[in-house]
N, C-alpha and C positions, 0 to 999 in steps of 0.2 A: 547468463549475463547477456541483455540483447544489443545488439551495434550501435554504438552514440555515435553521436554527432560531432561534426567540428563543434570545439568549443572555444568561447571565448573567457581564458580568463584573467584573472586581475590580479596583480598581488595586492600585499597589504594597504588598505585604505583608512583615514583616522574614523574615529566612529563616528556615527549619522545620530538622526535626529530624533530616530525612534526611541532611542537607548536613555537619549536628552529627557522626553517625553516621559517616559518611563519612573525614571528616576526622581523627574519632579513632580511624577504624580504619587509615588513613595512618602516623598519630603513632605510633602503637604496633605498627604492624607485624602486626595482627591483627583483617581486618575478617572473616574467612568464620567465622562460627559458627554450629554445627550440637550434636546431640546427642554427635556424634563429633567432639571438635575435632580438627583436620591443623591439626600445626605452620607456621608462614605460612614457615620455611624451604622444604618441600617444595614449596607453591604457586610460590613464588616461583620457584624451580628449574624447573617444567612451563611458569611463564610466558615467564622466559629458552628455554627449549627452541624452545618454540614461536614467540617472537620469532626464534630465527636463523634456524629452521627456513621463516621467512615471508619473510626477509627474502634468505632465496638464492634462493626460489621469484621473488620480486620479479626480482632481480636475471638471473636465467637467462630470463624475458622478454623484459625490456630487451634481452638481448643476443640472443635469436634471432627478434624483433618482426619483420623484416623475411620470415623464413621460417611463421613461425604465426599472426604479428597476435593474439595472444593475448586484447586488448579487443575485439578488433572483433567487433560483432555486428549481423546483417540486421536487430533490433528495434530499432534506435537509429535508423531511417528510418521505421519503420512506426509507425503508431497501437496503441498498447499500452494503453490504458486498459481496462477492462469492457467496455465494447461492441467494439473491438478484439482483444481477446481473445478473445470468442462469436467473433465472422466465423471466426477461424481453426482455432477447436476443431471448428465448424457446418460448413465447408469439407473438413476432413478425414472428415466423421460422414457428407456426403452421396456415396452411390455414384454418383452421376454426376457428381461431381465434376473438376476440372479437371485431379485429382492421378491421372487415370487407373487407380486401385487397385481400382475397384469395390466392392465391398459387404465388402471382408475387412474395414478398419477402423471398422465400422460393427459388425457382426458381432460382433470383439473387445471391444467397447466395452459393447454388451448384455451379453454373458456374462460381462463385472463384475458387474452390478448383480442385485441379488436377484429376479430375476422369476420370476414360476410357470412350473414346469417343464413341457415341451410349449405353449410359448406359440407362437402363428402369427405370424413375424415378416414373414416376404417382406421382409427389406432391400433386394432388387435395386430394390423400389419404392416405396421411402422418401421422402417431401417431405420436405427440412429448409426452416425458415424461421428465421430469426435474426428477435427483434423483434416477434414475432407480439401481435397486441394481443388483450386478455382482460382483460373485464368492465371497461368504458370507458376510463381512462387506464394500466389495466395494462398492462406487455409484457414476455413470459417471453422471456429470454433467447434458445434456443433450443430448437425445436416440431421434434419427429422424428412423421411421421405415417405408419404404414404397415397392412398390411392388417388385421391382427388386433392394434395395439397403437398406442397413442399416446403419447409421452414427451414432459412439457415437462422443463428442464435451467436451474435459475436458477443463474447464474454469480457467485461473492460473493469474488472474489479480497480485495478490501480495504472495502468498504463497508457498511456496517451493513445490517440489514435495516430495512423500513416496515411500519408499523403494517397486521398483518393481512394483510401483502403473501403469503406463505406460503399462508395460508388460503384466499385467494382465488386462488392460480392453482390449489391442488389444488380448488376448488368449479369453474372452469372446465372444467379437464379432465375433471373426472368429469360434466357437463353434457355435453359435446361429443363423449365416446369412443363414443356408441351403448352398442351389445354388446359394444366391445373394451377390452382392459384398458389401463388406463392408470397412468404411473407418476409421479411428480412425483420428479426431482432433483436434489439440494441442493449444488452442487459449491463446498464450501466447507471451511477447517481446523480450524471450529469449529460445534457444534451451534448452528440458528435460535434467535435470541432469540423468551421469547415472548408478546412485545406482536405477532410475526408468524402465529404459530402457538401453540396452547395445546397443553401436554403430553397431554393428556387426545387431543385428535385427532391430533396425532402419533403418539401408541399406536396409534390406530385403525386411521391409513394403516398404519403397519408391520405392523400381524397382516395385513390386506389385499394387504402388498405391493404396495401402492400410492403407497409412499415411502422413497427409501434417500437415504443422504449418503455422499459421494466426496467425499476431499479431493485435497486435489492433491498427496499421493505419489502413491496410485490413478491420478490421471490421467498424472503421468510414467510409470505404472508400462506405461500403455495405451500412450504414446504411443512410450515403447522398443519396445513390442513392434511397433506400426506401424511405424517404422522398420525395425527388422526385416526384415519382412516387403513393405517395397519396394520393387519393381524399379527403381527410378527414381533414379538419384542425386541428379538435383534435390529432388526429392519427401523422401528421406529426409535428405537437408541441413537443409532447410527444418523436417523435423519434430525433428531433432536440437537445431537452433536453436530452434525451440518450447521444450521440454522444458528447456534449458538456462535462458531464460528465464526460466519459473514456477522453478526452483530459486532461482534467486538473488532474482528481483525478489519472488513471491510467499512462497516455503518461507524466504527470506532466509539460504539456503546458500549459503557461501563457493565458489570458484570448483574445479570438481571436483579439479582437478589441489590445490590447497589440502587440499581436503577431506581428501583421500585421506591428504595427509601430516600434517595434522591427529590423524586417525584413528588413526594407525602410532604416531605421540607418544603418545595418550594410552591405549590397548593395551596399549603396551610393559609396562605394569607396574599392579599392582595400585592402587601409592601415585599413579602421574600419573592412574588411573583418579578416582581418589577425591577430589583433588585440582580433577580437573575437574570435578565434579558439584558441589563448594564454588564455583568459579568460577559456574558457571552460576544456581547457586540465590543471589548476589550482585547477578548483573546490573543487574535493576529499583532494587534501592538505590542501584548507581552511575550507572544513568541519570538516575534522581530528582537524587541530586545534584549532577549534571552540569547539569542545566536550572535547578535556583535558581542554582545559579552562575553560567551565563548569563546569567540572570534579574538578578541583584546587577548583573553588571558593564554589562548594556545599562541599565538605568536609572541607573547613574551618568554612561554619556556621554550619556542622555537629560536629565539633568536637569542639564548644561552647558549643552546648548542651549535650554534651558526647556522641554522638550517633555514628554511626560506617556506614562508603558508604560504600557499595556494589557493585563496577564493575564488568562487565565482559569481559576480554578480547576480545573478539567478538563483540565489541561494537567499530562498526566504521560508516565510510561514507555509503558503501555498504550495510551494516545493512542483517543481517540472518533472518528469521525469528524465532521470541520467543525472542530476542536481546531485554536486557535491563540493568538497573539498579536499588537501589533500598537500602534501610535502616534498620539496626538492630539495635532495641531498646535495645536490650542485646545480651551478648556474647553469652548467653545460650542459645537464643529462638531458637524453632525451626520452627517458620516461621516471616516473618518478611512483610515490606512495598515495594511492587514494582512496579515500571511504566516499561512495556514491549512493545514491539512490534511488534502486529500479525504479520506482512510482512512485506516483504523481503522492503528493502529502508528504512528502520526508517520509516514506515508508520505504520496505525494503532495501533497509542497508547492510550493502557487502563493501568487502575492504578486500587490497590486492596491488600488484605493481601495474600501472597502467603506460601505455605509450601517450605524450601529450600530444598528438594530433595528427592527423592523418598524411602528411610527409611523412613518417616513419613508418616505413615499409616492416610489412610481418615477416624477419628474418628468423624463419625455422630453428635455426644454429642460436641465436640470442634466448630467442623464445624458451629452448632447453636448457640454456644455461642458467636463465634467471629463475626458470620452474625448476631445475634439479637443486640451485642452493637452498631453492623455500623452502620446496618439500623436505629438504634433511634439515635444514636449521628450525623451521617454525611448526609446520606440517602440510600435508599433501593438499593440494589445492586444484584447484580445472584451470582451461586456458581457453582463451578465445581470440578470433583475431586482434581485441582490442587490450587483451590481458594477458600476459605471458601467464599469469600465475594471482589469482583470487580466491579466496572461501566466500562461502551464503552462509552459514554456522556462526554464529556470534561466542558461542557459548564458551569457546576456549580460550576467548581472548578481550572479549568485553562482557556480555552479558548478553540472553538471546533475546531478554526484554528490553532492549537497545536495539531490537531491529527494526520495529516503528515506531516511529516518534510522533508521528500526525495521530494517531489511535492510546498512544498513554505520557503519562505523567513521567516516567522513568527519567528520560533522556535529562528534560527540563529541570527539574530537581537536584541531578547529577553535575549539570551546570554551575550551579551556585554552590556545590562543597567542593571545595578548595584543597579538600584532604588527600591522602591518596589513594583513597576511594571513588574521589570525585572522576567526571567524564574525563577534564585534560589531561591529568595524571593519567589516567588509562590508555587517553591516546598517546602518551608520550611513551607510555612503558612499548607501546607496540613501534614505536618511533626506533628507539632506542633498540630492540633488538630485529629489525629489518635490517638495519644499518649495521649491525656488528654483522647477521647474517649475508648480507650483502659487500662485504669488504674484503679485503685479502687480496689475490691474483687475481687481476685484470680488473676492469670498473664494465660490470656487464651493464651497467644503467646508462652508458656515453653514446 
């Protein structure tokens, strides 16, 4: 769980205008508008389409699960966060590595990136380090060090950048390279913010060639081709399984065999074409007003039980990283219940008792108490300066296809049933027993 920020947040506000929007685009049967209006019959048609179309795909799963396993995936036991991620990119990058391949995936991997041509790589004798630290509390992702080049590799699947964090690993590397070139980068889907990096020296690196950004097609695009290219069945399972991963969990693409028939639907024809690009330039309106909706209906079973939501303004489609929401059991506490969001899209949500801001010094003595009654009333959770006591685990308490909401369907869906299946009800059952687990002798939340 990495250190937030002050926040600013808000309590309950009436609903906005997205949810207006929304709704009268429902009513009327006409919410995609564009300079080209498509009649919402045709939408509607590509939506049905693709609804059967998803729903045999479903179906022809279920029925051959036992010969494909079609969910099953080796990342659902592995550490998959950012730092989990370096290890395994850093793993394949080093030629003496464990995957027996030597220096061709290493090899292919440089000749993506923009380097001056005739560069002296000697990959066979490549250091890779994951974590390498630079200039005091920094650590680049992963440091590729060989004879005539040095490449650090900052890894940004879901997490914002830090202030200056950019500048300072390329002021390292260019300290540290001697006489050899060196290159900073950026493997991420969208360009550094830049409170990390000012545009003015990111120009500089790039005339230099001393800075490129890879997103992560680029990187699927590397890691097919190592697959490819390896002898190993284990080795190219594993890399298959990689590459699969970053699509769904990072690029937040639907499952290939989906995609593919996704694709053919919208193809087929000029009007599903066009039809879908109304669909898609929608989205963020309908997720906006998917979340006041949320929003409406958890503070109404909050304010049965007298209890008080906690929004934060910054709580949309886009989603910031540290973005969340979250419950006070009293006006006084000063720390309360919150489901947040490591990263940037509404992904990675953990839940947990948090301190509301930074006045509230880390009392050791509080810190135990409030992590000894989770741990025995709910179960054993971590702690951090800003959390006495949270899980990353969804699975025992909501669902662990609830932990990003930017890459599926789940969260959204869950919104709109009402039952006690639905999302509120789920977060209220977790509501309901923090509260009973947090009550008795002394109010360790004051």
């Amino acid at each position: 769980m990495p250190a937030i920020p002050e926040r600013q947040y808000s309590f309950f506000v009436g609903a906005g205008h997205a949810r207006d929007v929304l709704l009268a685009g429902k009513q009327t049967g006409f919410l995609f508008m564009s300079e080209n209006q498509l009649e919402p019959e045709k939408i509607s048609r590509l939506l049905n389409e693709v609804a059967f179309k998803t729903a045999t795909l479903a179906e022809a799963r279920k029925r051959f699960s036992a010969q494909l396993a079609p969910e099953f995936s080796i990342f659902d036991f592995l550490r998959t966060d950012e730092t989990g991620l370096s290890s395994c990119i850093a793993s394949l990058l080093d030629p003496k590595g464990t995957h027996g391949q030597g220096s061709g995936f290493l090899e292919a991997f440089i000749a993506g990136l923009n380097a001056p041509a005739g560069l002296d790589i000697n990959a066979k004798d490549c250091r890779v380090q994951t974590e390498k630290q630079a200039n005091g509390q920094r650590r680049i992702d992963i440091h590729l060090e060989m004879t005539g080049c040095v490449i650090g590799i900052e890894n940004k699947p879901w997490a914002g950048d830090q202030d200056r964090q950019l500048s300072d690993y390329a002021a390292y590397l260019k300290n540290n390279a001697a006489n050899r070139h060196w290159m900073l980068v950026y493997l991420c889907n969208s360009d550094p913010a830049e409170n990390s990096i000012s545009k003015d020296e990111l120009k500089a690196l790039e005339a230099g060639k001393n800075y490129f950004r890879m997103d992560y097609w680029d990187l699927i695009k590397w890691l097919d081709g190592c697959a490819g290219k390896s002898r190993s069945l284990v080795v190219r399972v594993f890399i298959e399984e990689l590459a699969n991963f970053i699509r769904i969990k990072v690029n937040g693409e639907p499952d290939m065999s989906e995609a593919i028939e996704l694709k053919n639907i919208i193809l087929s024809s000029n009007e599903n074409l066009d039809a879908a690009f109304h669909i898609a330039g929608s989205m963020t309106l309908v997720k906006n007003g998917l979340l006041e909706e949320f929003r409406d209906a958890l503070k109404a079973e909050l304010d049965v039980r007298d209890l008080i939501l906690v929004w934060e303004e910054t709580l949309s489609a886009s989603g910031k990283a540290c973005a969340g929401f979250g419950v006070k059991f009293n006006a006084g506490h000063r720390f309360h219940l919150r489901f947040e969001f490591s990263y940037t899209g509404l992904n990675g949500l953990e839940w947990g008792i948090c301190r509301n801001n930074k006045t509230v010094t880390c009392d050791q003595q509080r810190w135990g108490d409030i992590k000894e009654r989770m741990d025995s009333h709910i179960r054993p959770g971590k702690a951090s300066d800003w959390w006495p006591w949270y899980v990353v685990d969804l699975s025992d308490d909501l669902a662990s296809s609830l932990r990003d909401w930017g890459n599926s369907s789940t969260a959204w869906v869950m919104i709109r049933d009402k039952s006690d299946a639905g999302l509120v009800q789920r977060i209220c059952k977790i509501v309901d027993r923090v509260r009973e687990a947090l009550s008795g002798t002394g109010d360790v939340l004051a």
